[in-house]
N, C-alpha and C positions, 0 to 999 in steps of 0.2 A: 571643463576641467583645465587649470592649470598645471599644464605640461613643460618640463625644463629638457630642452635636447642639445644633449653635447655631442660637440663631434670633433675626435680628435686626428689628428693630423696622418693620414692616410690615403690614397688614391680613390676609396671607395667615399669620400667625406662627398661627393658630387653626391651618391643616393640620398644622400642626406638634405636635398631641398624635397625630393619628392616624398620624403617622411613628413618633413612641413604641411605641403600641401594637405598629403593627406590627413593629418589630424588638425588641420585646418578646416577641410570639409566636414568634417565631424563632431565640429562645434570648439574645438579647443582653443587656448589661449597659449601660443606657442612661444616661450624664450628662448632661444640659441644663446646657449654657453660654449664656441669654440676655443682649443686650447691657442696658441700662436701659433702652431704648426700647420694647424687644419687652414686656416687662412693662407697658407701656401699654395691650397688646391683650389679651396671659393674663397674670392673676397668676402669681406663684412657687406657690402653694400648687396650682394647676392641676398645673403640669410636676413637682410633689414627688410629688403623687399619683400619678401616670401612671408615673414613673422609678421612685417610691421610692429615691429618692436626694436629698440636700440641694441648693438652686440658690442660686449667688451669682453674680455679673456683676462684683463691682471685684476688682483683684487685691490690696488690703489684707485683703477678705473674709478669716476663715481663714488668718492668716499662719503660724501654726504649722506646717499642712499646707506652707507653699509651692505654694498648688494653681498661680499662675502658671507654673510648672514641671511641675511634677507631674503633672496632669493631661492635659498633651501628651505626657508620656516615656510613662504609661502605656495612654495611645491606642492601638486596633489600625485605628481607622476614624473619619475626623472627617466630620460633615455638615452643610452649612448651610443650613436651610431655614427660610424664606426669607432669600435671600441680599440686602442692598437695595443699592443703587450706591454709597451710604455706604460700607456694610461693604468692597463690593470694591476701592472707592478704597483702604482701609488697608491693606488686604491685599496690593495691590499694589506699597504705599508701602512695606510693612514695619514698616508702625504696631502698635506695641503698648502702647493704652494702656487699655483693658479685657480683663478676665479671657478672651475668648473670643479677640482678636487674639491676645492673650500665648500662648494656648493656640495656633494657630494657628503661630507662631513657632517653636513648640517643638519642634512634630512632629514625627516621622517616618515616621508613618503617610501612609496614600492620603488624600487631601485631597478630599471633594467638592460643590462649591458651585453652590445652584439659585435662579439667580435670579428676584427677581419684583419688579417695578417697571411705571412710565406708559410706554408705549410711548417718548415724547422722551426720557426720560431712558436708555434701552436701546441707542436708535439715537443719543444723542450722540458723538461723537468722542471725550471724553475716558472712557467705558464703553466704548468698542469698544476702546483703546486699553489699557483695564484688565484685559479679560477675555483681551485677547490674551498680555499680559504672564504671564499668572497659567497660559494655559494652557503657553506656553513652560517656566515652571517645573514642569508636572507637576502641575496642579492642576487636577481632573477638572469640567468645566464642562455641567451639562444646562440645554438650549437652554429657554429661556421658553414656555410654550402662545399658540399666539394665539386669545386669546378677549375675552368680558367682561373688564373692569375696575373698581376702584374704581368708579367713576361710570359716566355713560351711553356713553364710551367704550371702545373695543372692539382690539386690535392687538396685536401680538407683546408678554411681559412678566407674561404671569399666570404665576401659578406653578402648576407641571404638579402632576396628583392623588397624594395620597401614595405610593400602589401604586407608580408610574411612577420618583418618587423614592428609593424603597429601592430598586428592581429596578436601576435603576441605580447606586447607590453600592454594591453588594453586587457587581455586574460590576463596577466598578471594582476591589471587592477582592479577585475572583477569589473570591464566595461564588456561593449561590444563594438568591434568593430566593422559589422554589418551596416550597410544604409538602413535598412530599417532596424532603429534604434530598441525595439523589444527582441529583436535577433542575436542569438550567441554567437562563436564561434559554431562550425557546423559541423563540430563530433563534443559538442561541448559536455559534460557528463557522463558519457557514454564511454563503455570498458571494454578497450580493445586489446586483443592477444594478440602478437605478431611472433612468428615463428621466421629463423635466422642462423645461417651458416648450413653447416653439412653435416651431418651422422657420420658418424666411424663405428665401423665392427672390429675389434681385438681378435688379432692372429695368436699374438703371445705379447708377452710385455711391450715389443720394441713396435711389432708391424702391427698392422689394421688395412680394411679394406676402406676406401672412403669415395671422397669426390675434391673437387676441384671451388667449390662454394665459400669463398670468405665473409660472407656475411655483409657484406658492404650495403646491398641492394633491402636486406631486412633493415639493418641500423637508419636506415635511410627514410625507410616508411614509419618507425619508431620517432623521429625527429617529427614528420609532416603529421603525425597522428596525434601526437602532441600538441605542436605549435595549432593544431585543428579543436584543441578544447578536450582532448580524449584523455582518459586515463588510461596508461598505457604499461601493459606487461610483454617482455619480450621474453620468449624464450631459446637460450641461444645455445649453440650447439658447435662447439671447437670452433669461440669466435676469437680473434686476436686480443689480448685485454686492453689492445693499446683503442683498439675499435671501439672496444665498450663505453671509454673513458667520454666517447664523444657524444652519450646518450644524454639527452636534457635532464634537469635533475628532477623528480619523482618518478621516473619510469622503474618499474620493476624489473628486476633477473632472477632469473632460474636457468643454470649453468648445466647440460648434460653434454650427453657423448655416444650413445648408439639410440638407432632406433627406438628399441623401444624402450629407455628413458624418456626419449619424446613423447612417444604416443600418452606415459602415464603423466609426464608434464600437465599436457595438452589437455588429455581429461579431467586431468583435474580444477586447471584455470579457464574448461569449459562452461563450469558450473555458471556461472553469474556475467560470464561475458556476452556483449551483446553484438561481436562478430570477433571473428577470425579470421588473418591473413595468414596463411600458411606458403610462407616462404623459402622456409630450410628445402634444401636440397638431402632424400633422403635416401642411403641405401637400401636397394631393394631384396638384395640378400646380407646374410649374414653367415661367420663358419659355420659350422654343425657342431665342433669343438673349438675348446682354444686351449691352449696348453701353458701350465704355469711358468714355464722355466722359455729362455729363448729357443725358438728352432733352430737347428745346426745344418749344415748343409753334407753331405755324405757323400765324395766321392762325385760323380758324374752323372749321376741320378738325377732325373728331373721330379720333381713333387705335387700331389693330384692333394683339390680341395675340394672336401666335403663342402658345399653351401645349403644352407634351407632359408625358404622365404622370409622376409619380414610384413608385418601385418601392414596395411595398406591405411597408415593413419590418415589421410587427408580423407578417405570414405569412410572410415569411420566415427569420426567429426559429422561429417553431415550425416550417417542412419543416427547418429545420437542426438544429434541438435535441437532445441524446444525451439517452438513456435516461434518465429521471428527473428532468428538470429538468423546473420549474414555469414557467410563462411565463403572467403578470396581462394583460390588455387594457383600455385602455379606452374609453368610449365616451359620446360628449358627444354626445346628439340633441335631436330638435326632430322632434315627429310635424307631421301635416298633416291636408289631407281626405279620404286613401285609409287610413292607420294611425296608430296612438297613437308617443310615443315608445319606450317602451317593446317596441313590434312591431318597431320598427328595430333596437333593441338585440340582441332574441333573435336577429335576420336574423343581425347582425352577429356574432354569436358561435359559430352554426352554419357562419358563411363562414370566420372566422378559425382556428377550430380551438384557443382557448386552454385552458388547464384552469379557468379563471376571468374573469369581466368585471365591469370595476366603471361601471355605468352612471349618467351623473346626466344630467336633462332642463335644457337651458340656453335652454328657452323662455322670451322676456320678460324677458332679460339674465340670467337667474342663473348664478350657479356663477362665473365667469370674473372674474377679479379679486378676488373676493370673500373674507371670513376664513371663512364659515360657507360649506357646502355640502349635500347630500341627496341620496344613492347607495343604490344594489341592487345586490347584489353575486349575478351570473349562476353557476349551474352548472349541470352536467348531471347529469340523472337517467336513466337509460337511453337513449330517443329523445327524452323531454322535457328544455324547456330551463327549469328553476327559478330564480325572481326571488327572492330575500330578501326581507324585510320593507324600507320603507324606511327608512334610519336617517338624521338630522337633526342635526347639531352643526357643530362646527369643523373646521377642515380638521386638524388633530389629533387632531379626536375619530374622524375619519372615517378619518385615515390605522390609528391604532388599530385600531379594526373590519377594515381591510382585513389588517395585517398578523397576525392571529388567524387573520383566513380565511388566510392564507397557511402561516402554520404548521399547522394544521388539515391541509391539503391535502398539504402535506410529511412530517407525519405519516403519511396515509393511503399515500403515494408508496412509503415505505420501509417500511412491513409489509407493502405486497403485495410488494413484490422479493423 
């Protein structure tokens, strides 16, 4: 395949040889189109080595060829990594005034642009308003990692590992980027449910009973479940919209707000799905009443609340499940003076009955809010219940790790049938 890789002028433009390589390994024909900027970080003589092929950036370079032309007609896949909010502003404008926009212009090929930038500049208005423009056209957009940054800074805007980025510009083109070349990506068709944020129960208009769940840790698995070949529905539950905004584009929403809006969510995008991770965090009661009007406070009186239970949606997902379907748990503990957390986890997962649990300890505030997390991912071994090693990263890195376990398991699902 003749592949066109830009990379524009940004500190993460270094990933961008090991994007080379690798669609070098896998047969392609690689041209580097850097803008002049990106040569600030790697020479030309870097990406000449790596391509073996000539790099120029102006469109006078080379007039003979017309490479401003040329080189997009004869594109079967363009990539831009990293992508800066520079570059996307042009691209969005229909700017062509270096070799890679022109190229860009010209195309006909599947377009696929990975951004990476400071978190402010990702979440400004005029980038969200870019990226949206660009994906309306048809132009394949992989969400940002949220991790480290240039500096001691850390939030949505890193650009995701190179692996991550061929596997997805190669689904984009309807390749595989597997060594073995009849292999898809490895959730590639397959319809996953991911459940995300926290349930709220309504006190009265103003209050509700909830949790502490931003939904970070779901949006997270939504990105990697994707970028994995999957079709992907989230179901999100009091997630910030600015969060949502960062979901790849075809993923599905379905927007509630108490339990059991979930649970009818859930049943219903049960139907045809061929696992679930159930990741919301869910209240496990709810009022007995709520009152239409706000509560008032009286005097010096303290105030006593009816609660009655909510249904136990993650068990009932799996007594409803048909044959083969995979359904994730998870489980957010806090040991005490009678057990670790970890001994709650295993409880919890011998109760549930799921094929998997992805457990993290949220003693001493972690995990909740946070970009970074630390999970064990539970199975079963005959009567024993097996903890993973624990693994430590981003909630990217972690959604990763989980959706491996999940294909792993899928795998196993369908050679035992």
């Amino acid at each position: 395949m003749r592949t066109v890789l830009g990379v524009a002028g940004g500190i993460a433009a270094y990933k961008a040889c090991h994007v080379i390589r690798r669609l070098r390994e896998l047969g392609h024909s690689v041209k580097v189109v850097p803008t002049a900027s990106a040569l600030n970080f790697v020479g030309a003589a870097t990406f000449e080595a790596l391509s073996s092929q000539t790099v120029t950036t102006d469109v006078f370079d080379e007039v003979d060829t017309v490479n401003h032309v040329r080189i997009g007609q004869e594109a079967e896949l363009v990539v831009i990594a990293p992508a800066t909010a520079n570059v996307l502003a042009k691209l969005a404008a229909g700017i062509a005034d270096d070799l890679l926009t022109a190229t860009v212009l010209t195309t006909t090929a599947e377009v696929v642009v990975a951004p990476a930038m400071h978190t402010e500049m990702w979440q400004n208005p005029a980038t969200v308003d870019n990226i949206a423009t660009l994906r309306r056209r048809g132009i394949h957009v992989l969400e940002p990692a949220v991790g480290r940054l240039t500096g001691p800074d850390s939030g949505p805007g890193r650009l995701p590992e190179p692996e991550t980025i061929v596997d997805f510009a190669l689904a984009a083109a309807g390749q595989s980027g597997a060594s073995d070349s009849n292999a898809g990506p490895a959730l590639s068709g397959m319809r996953i449910v991911i459940s995300a944020g926290g349930t709220r129960e309504p006190l009265d208009p103003v209050r509700f009973l909830g949790n502490r769940s931003s939904g970070k840790q779901g949006i997270a698995l939504a990105r990697a479940a994707a970028a994995a070949g999957a079709q992907v529905h989230l179901v999100a539950a009091n997630i910030d919209s600015g969060l949502l905004t960062d979901l790849p584009e075809g993923v599905g929403i379905t927007e509630i707000e108490t339990t059991l809006e979930l649970q009818t969510a859930l049943r219903a995008a049960q139907t045809d799905a061929d696992a679930i991770i159930m990741a919301a965090a869910v209240a496990d009661y709810r009022p007995a009443d709520r009152t239409d009007s706000k509560m008032k406070k009286t005097g010096d009186e303290g105030m006593t609340l009816s609660l009655i239970q909510n249904p136990d949606v993650l068990a009932g997902l799996v007594d409803t499940r048909r044959n083969g379907q995979v359904i994730i748990g998870f489980a957010a503990e806090t040991g005490d003076s009678h057990h670790s957390a970890l001994d709650y986890a295993k409880a919890k997962f011998r109760r549930k009955g799921v094929d998997l649990l992805v457990f993290n300890d949220v003693s001493d505030d972690r995990a909740f809010g946070h970009d970074d997390n630390a999970v064990q991912i539970l199975s079963a071994d005959g009567d024993d219940v097996v903890a993973s090693t624990e693994f430590h990263g981003s909630k990217d890195d972690v959604s990763e790790k989980v959706i491996e376990a999940l294909a792993d398991r899928m795998e196993c699902v369908e050679s035992s049938a």
